[in-house]
N, C-alpha and C positions, 0 to 999 in steps of 0.2 A: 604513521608507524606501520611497517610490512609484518604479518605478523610471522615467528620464526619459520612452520613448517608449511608446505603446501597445505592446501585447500579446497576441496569442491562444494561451493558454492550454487544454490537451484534457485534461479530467482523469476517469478511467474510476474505477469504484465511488461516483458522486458524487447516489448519490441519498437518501445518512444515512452517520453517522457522518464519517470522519475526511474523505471526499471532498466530502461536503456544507457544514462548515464550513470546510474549506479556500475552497471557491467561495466562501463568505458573508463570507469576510474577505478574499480578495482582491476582489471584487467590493466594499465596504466601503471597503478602501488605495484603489484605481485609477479606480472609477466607470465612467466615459464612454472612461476610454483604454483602457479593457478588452473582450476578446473569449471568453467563456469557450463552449467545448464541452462541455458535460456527457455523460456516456454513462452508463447503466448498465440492469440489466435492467426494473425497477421502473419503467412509464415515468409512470405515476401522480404517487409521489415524486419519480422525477426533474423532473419539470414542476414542480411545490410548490417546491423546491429553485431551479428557473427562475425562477419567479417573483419571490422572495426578493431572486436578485442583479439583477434587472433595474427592481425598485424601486429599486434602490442605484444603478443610472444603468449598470450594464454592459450591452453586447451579449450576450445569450446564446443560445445554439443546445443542443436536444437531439437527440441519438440513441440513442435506444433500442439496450442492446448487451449481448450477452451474450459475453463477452471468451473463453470456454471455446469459442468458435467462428470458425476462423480467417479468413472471408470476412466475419464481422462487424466483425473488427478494423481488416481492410483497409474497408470500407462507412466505419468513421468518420472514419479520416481522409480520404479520399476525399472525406467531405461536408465537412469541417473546410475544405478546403481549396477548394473549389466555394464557400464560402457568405464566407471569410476573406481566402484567398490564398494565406494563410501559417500554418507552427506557429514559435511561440517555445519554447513549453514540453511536454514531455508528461509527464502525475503518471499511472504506471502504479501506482493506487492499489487496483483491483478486486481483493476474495480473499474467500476461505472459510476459517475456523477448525475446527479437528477435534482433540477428543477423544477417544484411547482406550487403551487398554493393548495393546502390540501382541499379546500371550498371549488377548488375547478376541477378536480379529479374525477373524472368519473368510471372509469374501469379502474380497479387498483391489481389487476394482472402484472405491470409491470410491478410494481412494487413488492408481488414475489418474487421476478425474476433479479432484479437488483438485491434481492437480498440474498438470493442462491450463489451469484456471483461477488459481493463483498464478502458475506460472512463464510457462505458453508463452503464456498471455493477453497478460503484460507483451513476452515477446520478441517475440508477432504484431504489436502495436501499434506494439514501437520501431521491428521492421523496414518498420514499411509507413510510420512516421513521418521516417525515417533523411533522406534525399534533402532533404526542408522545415526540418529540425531542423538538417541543415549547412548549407546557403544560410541560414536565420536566423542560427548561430553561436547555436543556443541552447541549451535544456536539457531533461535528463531526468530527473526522478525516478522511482527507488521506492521504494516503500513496503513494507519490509521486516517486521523483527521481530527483538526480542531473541533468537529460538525460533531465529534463522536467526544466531547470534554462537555460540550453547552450548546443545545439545540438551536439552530440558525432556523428561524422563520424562512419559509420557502423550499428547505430542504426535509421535509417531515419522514421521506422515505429514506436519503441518504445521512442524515441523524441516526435514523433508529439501523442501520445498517454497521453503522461504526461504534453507536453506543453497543451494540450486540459483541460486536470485535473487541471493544475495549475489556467489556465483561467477563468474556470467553476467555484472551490471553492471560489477565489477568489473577484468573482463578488458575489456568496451566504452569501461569508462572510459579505461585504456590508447590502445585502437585511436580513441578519437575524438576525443585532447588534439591533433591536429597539425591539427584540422578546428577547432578553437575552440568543441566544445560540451560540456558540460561536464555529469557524472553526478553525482549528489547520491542517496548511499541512507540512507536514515532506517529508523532501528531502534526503533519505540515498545515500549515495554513494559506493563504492561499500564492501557489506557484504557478507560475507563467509556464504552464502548458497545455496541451488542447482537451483534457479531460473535460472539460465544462463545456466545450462545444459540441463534444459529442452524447455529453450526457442525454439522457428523457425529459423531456418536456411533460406537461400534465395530459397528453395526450398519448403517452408512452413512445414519442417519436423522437431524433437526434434535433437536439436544440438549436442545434448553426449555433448558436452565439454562447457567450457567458453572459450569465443572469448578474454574476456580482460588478461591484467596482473592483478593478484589478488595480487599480493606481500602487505602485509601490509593492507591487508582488515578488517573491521570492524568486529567484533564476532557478533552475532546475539542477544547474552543477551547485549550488549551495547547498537545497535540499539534500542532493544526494551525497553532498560532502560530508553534514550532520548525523544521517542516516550512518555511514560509513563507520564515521567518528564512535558513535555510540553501541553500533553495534560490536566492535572491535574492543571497545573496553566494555561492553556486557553490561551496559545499562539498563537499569529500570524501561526508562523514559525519556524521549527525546521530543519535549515539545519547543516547536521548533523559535520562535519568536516570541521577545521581550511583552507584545501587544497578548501575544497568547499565554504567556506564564499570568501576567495580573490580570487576565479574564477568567483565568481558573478560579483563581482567589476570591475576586470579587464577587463571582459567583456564588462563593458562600456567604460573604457579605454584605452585598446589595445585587440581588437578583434582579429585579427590575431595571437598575441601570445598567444588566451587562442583555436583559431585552432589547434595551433602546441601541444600545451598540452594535446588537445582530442586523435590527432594523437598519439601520444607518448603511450599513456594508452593501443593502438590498440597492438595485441599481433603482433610484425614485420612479417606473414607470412599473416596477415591478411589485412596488410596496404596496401592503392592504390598508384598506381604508382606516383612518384612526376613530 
């Protein structure tokens, strides 16, 4: 569904993966009635990614942003709004993936820094977006994670990064129903893109590989079709898979076995000793 009037749209991490196809499809639904802001740090890709949706007939702007820095957050929308007018939407989409065992950790440095860029990336953006996002009556996404519904063994810093996000929206959601704009958190689970290769290691350095089994991971144009889907009709919640609704649940009802199922997901060289 197109939605009737144009749109400007700012969507952050949007230079690959889940941020990139997101633009490529709405940019794709909307064409010409669309205004999309890309941001991310990559500004190479992000440009590539520009290009893509401006063949598809949308307006697009980049700015280059590294979200783990508070005056860059404030810079985009800033330009968003100098080059548009207006924000409709903002997909607080930007983050970093980390693998480790918390017993191998021994500087927890990054573990600030992963949390500057999940969480307070999302909350610098919402708050410098706030003011334009209530005058439109529009919307916020983030871009959560299953990791931020039920703590996955091995991810102790990227859990507590997303439970923080789930917390935060959450409670925003509350405080911005009587303003008419409306928060949509989306929980993917695990999609087939290189976020997990570039994640931190317990050494705080890029992992090369993914820690988990990916067998049967989600495509990136699904996720971002879901994403899409739900934030357009103004949902709550968008978790993303049938495995991930009944771990919610189960969670309240047999804690333990949804341990054994985090374990299990852990790639067996990576799993702690029982």
């Amino acid at each position: 569904m197109t939605p009737a009037r144009s749109r400007t749209i700012v969507i952050t991490g949007a230079s690959d993966g889940i941020g990139a196809e997101m633009a490529r499809q709405l940019a794709a639904r909307e064409g010409q009635g669309l205004a999309l802001v890309l941001a991310a740090r990559d500004a190479a890709r992000l440009q590539a990614v520009a290009d893509e949706c401006a063949a598809l007939g949308a307006q697009v702007m980049t700015v280059p942003t590294d979200v783990g820095v508070q005056i860059q957050c404030r810079r985009l929308v800033v330009s968003a709004l100098e080059r548009f007018g207006r924000i409709d939407v903002l997909v607080n989409n930007a983050g970093r993936s980390a693998h480790a065992l918390f017993e191998e950790v021994e500087d927890l440095s990054w573990y600030e820094e992963l949390m500057r860029v999940n969480l307070w990336g999302a909350v610098w953006c919402t708050q410098a977006a706030l003011p334009a996002l209530k005058n439109a009556r529009g919307s916020i996404v983030a871009v959560s994670s299953l990791a931020g519904l039920v703590g996955v063994p091995g991810r102790t810093a990227y859990s507590a990064t997303k439970f923080a996000m789930t917390g935060f929206f959450e409670a925003l959601r509350a405080e911005m129903k009587g303003y008419g704009v409306s928060v949509t958190t989306a929980y993917p689970g695990v999609v087939a893109t290189r976020i997990r290769d570039k994640g931190f290691n317990a050494h705080g350095e890029p992992a090369g590989s993914s820690a988990l089994s990916e067998e049967g991971a989600m495509s990136v144009e699904e996720c971002a079709r879901l994403i899409i889907e739900g934030m357009n009709a103004r949902r709550r919640e968008v978790v993303m898979t049938a495995k991930g609704k009944f771990g919610r649940l189960l969670k309240l009802l047999a804690p333990g076995l949804v341990e054994k199922m985090a374990l299990a997901a852990l790639k067996k060289d990576l799993r702690p000793p029982h």
